[in-house]
Structures are given as structure tokens and as C-alpha cells.
PDB file with one MODEL, atoms N, CA, C and O in Angstrom:
MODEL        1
ATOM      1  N   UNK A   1      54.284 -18.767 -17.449  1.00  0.00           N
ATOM      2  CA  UNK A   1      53.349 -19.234 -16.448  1.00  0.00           C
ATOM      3  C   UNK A   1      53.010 -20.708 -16.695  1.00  0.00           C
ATOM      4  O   UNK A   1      52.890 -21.406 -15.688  1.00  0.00           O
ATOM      5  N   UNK A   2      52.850 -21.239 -17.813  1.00  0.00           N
ATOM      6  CA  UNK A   2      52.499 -22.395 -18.257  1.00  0.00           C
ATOM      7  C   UNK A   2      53.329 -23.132 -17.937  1.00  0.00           C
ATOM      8  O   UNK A   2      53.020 -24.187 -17.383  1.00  0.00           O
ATOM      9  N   UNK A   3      54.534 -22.831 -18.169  1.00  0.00           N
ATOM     10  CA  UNK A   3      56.123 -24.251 -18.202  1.00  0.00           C
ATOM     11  C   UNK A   3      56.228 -24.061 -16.213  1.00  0.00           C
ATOM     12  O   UNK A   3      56.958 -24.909 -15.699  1.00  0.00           O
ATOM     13  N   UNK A   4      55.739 -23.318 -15.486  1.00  0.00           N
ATOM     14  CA  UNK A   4      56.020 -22.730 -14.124  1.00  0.00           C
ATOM     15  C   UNK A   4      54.767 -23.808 -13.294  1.00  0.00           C
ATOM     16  O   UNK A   4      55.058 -24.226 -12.173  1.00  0.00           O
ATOM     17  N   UNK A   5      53.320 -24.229 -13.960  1.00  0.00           N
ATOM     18  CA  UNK A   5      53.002 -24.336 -13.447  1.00  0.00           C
ATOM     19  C   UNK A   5      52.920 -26.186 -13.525  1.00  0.00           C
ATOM     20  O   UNK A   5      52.580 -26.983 -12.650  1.00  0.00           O
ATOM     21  N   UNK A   6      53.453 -26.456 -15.164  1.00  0.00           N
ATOM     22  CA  UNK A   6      54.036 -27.942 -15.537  1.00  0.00           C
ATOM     23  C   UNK A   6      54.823 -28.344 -14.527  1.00  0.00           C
ATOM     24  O   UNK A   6      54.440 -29.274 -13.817  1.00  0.00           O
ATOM     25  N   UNK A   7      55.813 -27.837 -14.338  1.00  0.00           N
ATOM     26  CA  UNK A   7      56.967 -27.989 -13.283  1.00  0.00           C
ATOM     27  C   UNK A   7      56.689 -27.801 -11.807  1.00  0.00           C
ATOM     28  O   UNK A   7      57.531 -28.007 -10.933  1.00  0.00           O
ATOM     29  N   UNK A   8      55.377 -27.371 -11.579  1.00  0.00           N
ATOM     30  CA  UNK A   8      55.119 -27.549 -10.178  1.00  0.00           C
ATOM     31  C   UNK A   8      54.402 -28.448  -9.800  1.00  0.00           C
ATOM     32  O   UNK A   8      54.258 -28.504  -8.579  1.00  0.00           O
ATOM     33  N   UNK A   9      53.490 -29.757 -10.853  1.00  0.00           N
ATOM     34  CA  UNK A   9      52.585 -30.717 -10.710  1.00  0.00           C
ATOM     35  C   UNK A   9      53.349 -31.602 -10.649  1.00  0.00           C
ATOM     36  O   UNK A   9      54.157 -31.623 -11.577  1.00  0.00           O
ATOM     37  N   UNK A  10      53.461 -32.569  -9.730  1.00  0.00           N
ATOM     38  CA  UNK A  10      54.312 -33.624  -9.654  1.00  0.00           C
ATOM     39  C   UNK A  10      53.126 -35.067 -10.303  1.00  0.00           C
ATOM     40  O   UNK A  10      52.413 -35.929  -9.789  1.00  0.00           O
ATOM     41  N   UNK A  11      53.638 -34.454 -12.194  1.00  0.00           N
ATOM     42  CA  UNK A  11      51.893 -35.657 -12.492  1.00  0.00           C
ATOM     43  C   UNK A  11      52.523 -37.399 -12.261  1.00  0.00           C
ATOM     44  O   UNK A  11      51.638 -38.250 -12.175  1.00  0.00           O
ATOM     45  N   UNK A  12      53.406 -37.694 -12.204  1.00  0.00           N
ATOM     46  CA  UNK A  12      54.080 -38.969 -11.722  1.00  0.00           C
ATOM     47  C   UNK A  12      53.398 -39.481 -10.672  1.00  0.00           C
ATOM     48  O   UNK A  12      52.922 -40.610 -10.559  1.00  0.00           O
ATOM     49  N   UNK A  13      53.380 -38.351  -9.724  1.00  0.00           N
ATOM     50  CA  UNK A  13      52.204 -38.708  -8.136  1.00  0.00           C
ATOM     51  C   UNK A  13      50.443 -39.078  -8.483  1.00  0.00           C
ATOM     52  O   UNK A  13      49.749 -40.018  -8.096  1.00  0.00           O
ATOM     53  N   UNK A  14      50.149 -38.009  -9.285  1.00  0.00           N
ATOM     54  CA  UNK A  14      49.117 -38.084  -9.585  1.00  0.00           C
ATOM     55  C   UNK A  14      48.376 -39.302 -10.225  1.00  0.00           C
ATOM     56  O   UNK A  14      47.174 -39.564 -10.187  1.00  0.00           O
ATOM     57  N   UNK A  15      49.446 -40.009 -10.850  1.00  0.00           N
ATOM     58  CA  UNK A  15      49.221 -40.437 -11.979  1.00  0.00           C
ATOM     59  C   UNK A  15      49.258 -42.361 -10.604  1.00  0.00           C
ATOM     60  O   UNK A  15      48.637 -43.416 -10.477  1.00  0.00           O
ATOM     61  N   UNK A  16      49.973 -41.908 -10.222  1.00  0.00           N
ATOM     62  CA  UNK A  16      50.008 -43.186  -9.148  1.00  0.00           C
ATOM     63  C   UNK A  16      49.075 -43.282  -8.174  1.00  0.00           C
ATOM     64  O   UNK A  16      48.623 -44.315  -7.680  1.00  0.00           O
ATOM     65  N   UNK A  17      48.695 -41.680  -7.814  1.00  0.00           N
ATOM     66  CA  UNK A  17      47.339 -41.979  -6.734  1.00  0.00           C
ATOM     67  C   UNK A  17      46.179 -42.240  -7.579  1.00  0.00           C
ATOM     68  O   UNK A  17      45.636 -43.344  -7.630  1.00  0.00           O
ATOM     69  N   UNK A  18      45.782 -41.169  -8.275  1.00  0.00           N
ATOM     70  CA  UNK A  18      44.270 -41.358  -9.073  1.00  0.00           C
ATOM     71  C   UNK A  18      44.554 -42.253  -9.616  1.00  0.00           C
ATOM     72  O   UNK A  18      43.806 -43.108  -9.142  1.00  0.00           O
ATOM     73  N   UNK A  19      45.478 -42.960 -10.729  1.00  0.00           N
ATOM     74  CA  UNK A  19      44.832 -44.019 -11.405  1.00  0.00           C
ATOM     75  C   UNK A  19      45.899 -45.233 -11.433  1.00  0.00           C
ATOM     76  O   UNK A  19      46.267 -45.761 -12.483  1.00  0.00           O
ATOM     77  N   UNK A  20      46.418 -45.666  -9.947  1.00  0.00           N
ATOM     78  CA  UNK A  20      46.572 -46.579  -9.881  1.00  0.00           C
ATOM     79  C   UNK A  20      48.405 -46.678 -10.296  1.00  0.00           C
ATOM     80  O   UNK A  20      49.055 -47.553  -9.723  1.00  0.00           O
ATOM     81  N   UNK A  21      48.900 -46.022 -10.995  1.00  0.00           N
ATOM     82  CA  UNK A  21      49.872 -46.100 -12.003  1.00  0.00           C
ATOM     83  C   UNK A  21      50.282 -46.466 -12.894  1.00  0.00           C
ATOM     84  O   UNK A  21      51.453 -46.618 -13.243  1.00  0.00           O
ATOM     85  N   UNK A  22      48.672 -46.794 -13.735  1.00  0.00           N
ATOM     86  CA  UNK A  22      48.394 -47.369 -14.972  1.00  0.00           C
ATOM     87  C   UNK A  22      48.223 -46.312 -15.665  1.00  0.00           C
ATOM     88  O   UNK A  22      47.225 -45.675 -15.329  1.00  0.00           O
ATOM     89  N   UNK A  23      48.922 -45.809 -16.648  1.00  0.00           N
ATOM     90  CA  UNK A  23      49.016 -44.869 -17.999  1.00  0.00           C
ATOM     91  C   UNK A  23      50.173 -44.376 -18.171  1.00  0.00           C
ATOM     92  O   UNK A  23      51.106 -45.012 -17.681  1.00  0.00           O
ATOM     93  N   UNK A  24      50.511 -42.969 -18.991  1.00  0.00           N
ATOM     94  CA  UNK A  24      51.629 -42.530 -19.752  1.00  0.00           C
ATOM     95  C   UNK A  24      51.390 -41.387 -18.959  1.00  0.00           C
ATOM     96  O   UNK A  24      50.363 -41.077 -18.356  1.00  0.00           O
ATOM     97  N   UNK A  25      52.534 -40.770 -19.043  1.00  0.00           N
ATOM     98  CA  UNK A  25      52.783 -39.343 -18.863  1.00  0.00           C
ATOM     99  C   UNK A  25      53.395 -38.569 -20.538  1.00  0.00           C
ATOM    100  O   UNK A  25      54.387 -38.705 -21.254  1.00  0.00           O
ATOM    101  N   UNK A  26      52.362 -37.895 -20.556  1.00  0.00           N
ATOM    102  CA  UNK A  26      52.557 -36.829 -21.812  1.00  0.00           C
ATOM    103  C   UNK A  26      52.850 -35.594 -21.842  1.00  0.00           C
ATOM    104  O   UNK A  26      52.786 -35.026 -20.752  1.00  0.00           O
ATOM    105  N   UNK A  27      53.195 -34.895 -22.851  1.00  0.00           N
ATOM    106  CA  UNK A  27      53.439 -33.684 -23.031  1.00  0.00           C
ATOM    107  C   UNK A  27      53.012 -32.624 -23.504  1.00  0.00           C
ATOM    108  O   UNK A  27      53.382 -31.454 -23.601  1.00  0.00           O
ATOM    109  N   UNK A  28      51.990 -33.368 -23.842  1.00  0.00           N
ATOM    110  CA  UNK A  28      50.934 -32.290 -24.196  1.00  0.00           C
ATOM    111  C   UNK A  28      49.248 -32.542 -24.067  1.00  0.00           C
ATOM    112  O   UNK A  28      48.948 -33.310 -23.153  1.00  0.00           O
ATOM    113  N   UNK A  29      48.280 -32.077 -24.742  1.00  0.00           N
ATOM    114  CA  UNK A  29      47.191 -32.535 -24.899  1.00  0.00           C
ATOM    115  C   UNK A  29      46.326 -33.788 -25.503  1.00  0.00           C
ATOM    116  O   UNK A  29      45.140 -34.096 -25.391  1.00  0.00           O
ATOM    117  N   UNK A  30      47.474 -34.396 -26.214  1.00  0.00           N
ATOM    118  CA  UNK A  30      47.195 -35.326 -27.131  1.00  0.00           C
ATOM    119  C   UNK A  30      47.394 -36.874 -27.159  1.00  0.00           C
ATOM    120  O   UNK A  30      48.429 -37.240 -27.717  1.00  0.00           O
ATOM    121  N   UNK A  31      46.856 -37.519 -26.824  1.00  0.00           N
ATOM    122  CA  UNK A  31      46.882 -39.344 -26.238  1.00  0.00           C
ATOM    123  C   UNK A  31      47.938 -40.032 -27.625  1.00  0.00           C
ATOM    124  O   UNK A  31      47.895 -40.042 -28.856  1.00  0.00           O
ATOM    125  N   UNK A  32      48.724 -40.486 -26.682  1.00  0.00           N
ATOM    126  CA  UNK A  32      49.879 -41.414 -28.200  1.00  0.00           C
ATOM    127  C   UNK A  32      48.876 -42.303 -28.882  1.00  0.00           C
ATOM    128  O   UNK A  32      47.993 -43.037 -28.439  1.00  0.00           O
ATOM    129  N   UNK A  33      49.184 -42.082 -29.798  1.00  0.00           N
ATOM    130  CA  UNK A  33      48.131 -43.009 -31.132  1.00  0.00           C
ATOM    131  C   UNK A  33      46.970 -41.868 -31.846  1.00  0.00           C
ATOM    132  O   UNK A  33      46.032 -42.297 -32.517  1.00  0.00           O
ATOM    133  N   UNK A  34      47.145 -40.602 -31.638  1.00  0.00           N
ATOM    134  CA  UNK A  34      46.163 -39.984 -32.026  1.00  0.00           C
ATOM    135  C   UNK A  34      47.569 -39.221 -33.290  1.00  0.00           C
ATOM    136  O   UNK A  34      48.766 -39.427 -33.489  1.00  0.00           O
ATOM    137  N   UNK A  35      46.674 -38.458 -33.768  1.00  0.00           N
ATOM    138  CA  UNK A  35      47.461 -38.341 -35.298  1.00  0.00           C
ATOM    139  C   UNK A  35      48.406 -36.861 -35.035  1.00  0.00           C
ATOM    140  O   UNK A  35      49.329 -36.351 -35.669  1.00  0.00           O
ATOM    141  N   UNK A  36      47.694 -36.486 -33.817  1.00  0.00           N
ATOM    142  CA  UNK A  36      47.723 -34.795 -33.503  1.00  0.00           C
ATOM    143  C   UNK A  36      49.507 -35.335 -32.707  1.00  0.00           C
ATOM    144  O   UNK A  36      50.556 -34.763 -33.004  1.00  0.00           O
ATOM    145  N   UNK A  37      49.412 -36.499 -31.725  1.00  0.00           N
ATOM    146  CA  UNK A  37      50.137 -36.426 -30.945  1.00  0.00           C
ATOM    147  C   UNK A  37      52.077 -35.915 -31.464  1.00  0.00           C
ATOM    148  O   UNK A  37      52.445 -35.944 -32.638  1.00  0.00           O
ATOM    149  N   UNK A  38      52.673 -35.652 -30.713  1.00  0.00           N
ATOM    150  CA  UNK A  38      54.398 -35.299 -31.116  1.00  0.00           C
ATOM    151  C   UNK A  38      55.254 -36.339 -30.171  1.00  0.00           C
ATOM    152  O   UNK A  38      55.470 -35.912 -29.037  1.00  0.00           O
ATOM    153  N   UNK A  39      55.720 -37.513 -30.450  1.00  0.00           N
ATOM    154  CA  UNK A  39      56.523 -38.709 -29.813  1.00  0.00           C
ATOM    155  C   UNK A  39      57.481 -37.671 -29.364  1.00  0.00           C
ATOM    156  O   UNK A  39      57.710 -37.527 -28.163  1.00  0.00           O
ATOM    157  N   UNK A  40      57.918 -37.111 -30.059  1.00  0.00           N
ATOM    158  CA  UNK A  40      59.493 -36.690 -29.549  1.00  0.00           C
ATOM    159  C   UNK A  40      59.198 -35.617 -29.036  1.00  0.00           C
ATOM    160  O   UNK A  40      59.918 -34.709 -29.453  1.00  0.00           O
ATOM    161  N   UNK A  41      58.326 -35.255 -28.182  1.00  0.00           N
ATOM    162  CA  UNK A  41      58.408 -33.721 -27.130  1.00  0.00           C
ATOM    163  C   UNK A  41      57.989 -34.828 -25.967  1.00  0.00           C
ATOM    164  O   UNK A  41      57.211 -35.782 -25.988  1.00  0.00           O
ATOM    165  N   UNK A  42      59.067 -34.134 -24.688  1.00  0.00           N
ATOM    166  CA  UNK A  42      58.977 -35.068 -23.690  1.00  0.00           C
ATOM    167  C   UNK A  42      58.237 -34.091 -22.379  1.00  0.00           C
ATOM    168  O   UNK A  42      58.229 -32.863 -22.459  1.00  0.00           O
ATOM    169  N   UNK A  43      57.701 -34.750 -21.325  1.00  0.00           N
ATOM    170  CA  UNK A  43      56.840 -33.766 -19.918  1.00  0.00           C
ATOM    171  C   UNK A  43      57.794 -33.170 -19.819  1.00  0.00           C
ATOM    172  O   UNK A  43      58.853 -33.697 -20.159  1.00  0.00           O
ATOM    173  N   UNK A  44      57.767 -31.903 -19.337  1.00  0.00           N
ATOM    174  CA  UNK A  44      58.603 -31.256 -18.197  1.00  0.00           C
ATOM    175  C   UNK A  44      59.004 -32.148 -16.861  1.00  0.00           C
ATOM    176  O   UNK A  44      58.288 -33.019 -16.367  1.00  0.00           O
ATOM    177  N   UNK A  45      59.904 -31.865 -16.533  1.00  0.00           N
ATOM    178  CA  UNK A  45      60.181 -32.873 -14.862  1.00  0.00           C
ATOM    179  C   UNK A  45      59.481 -32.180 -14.301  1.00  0.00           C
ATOM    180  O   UNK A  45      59.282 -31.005 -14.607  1.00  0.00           O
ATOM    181  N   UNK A  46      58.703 -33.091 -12.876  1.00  0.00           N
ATOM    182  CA  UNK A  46      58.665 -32.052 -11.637  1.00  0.00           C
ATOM    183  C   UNK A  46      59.767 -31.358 -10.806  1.00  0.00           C
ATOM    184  O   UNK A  46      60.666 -31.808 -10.095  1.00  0.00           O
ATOM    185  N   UNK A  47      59.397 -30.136 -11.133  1.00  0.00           N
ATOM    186  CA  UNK A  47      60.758 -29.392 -10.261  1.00  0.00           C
ATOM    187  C   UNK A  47      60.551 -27.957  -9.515  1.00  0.00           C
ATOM    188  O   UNK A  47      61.254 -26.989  -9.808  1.00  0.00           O
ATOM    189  N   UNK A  48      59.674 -27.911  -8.668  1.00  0.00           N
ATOM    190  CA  UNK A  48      59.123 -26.845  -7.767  1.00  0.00           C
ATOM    191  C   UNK A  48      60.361 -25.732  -7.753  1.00  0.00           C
ATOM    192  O   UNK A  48      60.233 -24.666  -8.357  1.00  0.00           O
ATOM    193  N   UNK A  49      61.332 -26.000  -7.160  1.00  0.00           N
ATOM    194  CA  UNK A  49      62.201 -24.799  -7.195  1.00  0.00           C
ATOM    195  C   UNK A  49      62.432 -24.214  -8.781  1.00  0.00           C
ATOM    196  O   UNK A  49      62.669 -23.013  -8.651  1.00  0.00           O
ATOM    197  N   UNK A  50      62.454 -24.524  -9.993  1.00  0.00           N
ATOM    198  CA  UNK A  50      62.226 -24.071 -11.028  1.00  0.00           C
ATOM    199  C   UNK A  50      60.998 -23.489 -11.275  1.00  0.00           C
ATOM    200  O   UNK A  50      60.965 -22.456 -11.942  1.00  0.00           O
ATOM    201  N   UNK A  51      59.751 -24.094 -10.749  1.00  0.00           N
ATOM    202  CA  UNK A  51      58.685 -23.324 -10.891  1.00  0.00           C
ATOM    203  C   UNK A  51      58.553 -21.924 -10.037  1.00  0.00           C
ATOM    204  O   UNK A  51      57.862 -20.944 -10.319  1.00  0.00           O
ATOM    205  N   UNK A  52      59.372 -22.112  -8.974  1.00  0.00           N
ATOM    206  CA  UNK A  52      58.846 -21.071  -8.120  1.00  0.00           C
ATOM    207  C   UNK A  52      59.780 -20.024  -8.556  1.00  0.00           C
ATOM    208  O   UNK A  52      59.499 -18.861  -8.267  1.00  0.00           O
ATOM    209  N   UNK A  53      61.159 -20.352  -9.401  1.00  0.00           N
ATOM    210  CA  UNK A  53      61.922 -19.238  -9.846  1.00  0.00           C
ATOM    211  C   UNK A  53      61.131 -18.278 -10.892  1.00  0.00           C
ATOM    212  O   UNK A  53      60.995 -17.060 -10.769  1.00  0.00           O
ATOM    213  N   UNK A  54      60.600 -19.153 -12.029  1.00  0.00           N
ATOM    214  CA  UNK A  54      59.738 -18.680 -13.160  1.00  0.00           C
ATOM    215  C   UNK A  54      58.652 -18.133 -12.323  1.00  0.00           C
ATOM    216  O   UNK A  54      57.780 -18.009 -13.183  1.00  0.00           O
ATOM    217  N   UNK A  55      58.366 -17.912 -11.728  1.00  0.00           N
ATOM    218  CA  UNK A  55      57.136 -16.851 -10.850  1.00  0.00           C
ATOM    219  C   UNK A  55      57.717 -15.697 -10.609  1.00  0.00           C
ATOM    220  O   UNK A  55      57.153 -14.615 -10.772  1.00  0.00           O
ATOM    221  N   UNK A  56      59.005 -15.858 -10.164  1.00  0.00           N
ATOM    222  CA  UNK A  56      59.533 -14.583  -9.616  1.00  0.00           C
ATOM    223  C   UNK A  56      60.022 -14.025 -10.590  1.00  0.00           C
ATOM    224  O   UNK A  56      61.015 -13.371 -10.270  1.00  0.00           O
ATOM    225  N   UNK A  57      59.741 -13.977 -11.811  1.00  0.00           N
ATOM    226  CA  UNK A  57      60.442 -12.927 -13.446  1.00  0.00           C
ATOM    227  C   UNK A  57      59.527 -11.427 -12.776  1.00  0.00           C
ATOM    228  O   UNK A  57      58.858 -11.288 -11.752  1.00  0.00           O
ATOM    229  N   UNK A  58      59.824 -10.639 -13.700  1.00  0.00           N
ATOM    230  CA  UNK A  58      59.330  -9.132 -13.390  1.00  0.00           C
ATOM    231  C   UNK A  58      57.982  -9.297 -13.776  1.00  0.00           C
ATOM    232  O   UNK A  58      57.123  -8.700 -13.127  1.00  0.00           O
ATOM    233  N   UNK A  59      57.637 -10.064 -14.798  1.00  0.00           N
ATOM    234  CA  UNK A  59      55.774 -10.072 -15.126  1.00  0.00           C
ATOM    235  C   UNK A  59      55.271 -10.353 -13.971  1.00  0.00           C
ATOM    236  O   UNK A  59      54.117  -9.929 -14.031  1.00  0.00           O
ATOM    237  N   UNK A  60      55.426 -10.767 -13.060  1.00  0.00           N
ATOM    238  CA  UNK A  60      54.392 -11.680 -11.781  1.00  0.00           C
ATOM    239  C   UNK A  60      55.231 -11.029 -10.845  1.00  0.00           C
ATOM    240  O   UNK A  60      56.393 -10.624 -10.874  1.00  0.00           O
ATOM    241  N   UNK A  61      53.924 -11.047  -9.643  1.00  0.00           N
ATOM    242  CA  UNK A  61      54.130 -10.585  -8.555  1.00  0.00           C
ATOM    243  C   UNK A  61      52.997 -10.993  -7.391  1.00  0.00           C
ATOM    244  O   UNK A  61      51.886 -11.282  -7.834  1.00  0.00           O
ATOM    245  N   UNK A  62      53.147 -11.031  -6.225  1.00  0.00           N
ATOM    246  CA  UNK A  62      52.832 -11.863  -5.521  1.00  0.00           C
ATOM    247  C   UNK A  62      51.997 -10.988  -4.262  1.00  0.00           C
ATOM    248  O   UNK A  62      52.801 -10.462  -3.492  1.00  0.00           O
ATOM    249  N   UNK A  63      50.634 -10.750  -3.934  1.00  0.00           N
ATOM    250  CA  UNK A  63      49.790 -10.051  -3.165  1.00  0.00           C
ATOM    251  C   UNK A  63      49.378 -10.758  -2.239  1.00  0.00           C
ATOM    252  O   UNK A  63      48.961 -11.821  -2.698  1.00  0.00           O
ATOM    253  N   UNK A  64      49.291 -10.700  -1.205  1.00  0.00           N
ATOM    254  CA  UNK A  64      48.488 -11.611   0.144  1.00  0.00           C
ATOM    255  C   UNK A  64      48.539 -12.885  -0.798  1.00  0.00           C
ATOM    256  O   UNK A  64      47.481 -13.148  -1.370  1.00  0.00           O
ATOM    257  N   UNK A  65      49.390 -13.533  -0.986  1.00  0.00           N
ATOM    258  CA  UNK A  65      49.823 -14.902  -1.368  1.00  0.00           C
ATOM    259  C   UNK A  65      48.785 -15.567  -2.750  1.00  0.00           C
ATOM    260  O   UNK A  65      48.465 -16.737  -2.962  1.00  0.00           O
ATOM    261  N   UNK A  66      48.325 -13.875  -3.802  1.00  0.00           N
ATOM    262  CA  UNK A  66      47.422 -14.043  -4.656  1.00  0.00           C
ATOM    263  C   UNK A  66      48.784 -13.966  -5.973  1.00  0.00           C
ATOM    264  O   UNK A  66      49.440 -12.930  -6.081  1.00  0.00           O
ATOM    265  N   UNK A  67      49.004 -14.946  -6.708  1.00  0.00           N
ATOM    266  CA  UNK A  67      49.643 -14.220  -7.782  1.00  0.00           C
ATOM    267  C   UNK A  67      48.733 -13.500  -8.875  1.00  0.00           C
ATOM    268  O   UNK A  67      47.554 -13.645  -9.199  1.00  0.00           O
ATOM    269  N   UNK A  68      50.115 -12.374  -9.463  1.00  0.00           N
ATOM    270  CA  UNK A  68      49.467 -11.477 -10.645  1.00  0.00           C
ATOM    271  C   UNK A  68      50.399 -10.982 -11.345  1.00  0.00           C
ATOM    272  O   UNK A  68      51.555 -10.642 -11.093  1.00  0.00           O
ATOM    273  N   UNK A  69      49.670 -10.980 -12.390  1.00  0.00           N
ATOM    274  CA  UNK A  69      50.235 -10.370 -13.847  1.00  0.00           C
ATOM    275  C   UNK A  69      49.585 -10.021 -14.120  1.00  0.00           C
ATOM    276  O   UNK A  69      48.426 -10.416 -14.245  1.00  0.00           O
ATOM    277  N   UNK A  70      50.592  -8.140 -14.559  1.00  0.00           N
ATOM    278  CA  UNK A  70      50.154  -7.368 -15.340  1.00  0.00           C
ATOM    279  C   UNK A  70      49.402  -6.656 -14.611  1.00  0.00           C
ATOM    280  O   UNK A  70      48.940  -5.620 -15.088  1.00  0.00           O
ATOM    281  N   UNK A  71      49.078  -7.067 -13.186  1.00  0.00           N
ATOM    282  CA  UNK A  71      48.400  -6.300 -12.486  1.00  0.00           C
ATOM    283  C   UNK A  71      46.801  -7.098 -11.962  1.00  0.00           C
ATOM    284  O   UNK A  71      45.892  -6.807 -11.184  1.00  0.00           O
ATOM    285  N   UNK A  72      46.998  -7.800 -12.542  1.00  0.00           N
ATOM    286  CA  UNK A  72      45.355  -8.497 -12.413  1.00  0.00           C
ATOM    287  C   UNK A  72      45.738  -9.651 -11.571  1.00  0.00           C
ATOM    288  O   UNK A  72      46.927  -9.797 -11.289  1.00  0.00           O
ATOM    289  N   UNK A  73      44.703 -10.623 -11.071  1.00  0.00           N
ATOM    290  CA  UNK A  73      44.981 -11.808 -10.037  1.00  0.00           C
ATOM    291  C   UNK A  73      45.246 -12.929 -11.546  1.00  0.00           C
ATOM    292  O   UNK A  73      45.049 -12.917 -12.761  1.00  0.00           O
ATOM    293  N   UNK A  74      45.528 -13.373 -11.011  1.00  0.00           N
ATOM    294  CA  UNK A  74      46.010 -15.041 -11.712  1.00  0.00           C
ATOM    295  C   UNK A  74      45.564 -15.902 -10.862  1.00  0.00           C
ATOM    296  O   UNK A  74      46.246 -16.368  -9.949  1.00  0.00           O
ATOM    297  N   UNK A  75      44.053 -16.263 -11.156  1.00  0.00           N
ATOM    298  CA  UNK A  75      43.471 -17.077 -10.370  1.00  0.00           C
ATOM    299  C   UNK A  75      43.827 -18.829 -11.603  1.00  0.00           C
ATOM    300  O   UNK A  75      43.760 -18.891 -12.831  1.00  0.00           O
ATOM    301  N   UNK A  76      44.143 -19.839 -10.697  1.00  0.00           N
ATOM    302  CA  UNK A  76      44.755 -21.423 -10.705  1.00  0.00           C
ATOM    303  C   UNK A  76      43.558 -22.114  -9.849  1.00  0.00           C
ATOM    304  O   UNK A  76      43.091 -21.985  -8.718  1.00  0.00           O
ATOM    305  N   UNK A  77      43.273 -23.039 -11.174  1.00  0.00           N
ATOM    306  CA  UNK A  77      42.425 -24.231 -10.734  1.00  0.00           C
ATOM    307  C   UNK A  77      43.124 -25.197 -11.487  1.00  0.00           C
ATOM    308  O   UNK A  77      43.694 -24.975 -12.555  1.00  0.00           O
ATOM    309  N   UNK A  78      43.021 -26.993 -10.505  1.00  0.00           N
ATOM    310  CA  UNK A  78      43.172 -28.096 -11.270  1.00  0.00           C
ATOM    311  C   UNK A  78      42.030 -28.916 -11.061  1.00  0.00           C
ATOM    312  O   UNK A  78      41.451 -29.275 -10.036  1.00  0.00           O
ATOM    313  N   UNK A  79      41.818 -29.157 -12.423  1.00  0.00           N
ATOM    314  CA  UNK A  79      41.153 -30.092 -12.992  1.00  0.00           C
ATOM    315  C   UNK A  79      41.654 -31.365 -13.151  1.00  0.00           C
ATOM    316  O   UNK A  79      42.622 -31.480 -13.903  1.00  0.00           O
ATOM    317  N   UNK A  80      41.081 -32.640 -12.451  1.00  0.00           N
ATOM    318  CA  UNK A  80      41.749 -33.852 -13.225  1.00  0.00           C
ATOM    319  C   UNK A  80      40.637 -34.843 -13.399  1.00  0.00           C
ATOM    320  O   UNK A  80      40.007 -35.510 -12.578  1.00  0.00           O
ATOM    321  N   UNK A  81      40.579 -34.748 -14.705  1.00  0.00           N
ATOM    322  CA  UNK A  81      38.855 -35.929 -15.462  1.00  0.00           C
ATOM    323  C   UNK A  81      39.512 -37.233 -14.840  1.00  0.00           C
ATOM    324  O   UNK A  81      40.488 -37.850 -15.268  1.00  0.00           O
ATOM    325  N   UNK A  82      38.600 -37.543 -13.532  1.00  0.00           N
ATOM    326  CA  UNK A  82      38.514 -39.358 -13.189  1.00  0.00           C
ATOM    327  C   UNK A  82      37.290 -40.074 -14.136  1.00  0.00           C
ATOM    328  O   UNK A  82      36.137 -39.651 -14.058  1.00  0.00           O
ATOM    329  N   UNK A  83      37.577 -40.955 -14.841  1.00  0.00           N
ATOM    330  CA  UNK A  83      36.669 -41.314 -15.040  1.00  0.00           C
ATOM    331  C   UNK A  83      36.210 -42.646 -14.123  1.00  0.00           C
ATOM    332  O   UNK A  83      36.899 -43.662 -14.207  1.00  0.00           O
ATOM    333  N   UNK A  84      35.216 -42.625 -13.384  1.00  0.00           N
ATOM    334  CA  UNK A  84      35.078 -43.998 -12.765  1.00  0.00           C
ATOM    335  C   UNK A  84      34.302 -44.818 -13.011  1.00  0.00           C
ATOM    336  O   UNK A  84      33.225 -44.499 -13.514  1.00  0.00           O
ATOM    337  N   UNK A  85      34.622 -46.174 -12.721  1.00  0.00           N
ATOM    338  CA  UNK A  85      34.131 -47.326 -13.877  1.00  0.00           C
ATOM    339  C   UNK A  85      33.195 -48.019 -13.058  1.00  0.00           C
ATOM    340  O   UNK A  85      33.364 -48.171 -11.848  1.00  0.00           O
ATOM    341  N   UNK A  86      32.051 -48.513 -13.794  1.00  0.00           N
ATOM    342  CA  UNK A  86      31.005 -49.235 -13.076  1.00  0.00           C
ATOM    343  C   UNK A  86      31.083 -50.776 -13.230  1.00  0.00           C
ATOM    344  O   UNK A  86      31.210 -51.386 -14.292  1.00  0.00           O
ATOM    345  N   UNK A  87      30.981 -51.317 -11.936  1.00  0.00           N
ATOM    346  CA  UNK A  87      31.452 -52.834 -12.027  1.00  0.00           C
ATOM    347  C   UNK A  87      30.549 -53.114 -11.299  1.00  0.00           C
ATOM    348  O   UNK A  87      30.252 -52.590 -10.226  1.00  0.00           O
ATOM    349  N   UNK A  88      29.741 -54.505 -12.193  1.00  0.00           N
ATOM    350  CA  UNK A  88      28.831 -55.456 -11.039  1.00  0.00           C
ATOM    351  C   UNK A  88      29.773 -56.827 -10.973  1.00  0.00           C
ATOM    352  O   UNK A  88      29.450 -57.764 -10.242  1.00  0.00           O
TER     353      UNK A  88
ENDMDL
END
């Protein structure tokens, strides 16, 4: 579900509307220069038809256009922290 739903965010776009297209695209949680970060693990591409294949495995299944696993809903929210800057 995780690598399904990487591959369905096109963060390249994101990354050009919200902030201009000033920053990095990463691969994980961790900002380059922090000690945690891994240089050599690269984003997933955006690639919707890969995401939408990885949905269709036997775990997930698809109700009035609700996905679920295991039987339960798989409720999806995005979050994206803007921070906006105060200028006089």
C-alpha cells in the first residue's frame, strides 16, 4: 500500500506548485544533512498505472470506490506542511 500510494503522488508537481520548485525530492522521512538520512535510496517515480496495479493484489479490494483491506476501509488523507513566510 505504501510503495502504491508513493507511485501515485506525482511529488515533482507538488513540489513545483506549493513551493515554487525550490527543494529536493526524497525518499524518505529524513532532510539530506540530517544523520538519520540514506543518500543512496532514491523516490519512487511517479507512475499511476503501477500504483493502480499494486491495488489490485488479492489483499485490497475496492467497494463503492472505498478501498479495503482485510476487510476494513482504507481511509487516505494528504497532508502537505506549507510553511508560510511572513514578509514586511
Amino acid at each position: 500500500m505504501r510503495e502504491a500510494i508513493a507511485e501515485a503522488i506525482n511529488r515533482q508537481e507538488m513540489l513545483s506548485s506549493f513551493f515554487n520548485g525550490q527543494g529536493t525530492l526524497i525518499s524518505g522521512p529524513f532532510a539530506p544533512g540530517s544523520w538519520a538520512y540514506n543518500s543512496t535510496s532514491r523516490p519512487l517515480p511517479f507512475n499511476p498505472e503501477r500504483a493502480r496495479s499494486l491495488l489490485a493484489e488479492p489483499d485490497t479490494s475496492r467497494r463503492d470506490g472505498v478501498m479495503e483491506k482485510d476487510g476494513k476501509e482504507a481511509p487516505l488523507s494528504l497532508k502537505v506542511p506549507i510553511e508560510k513566510e511572513t514578509r514586511r
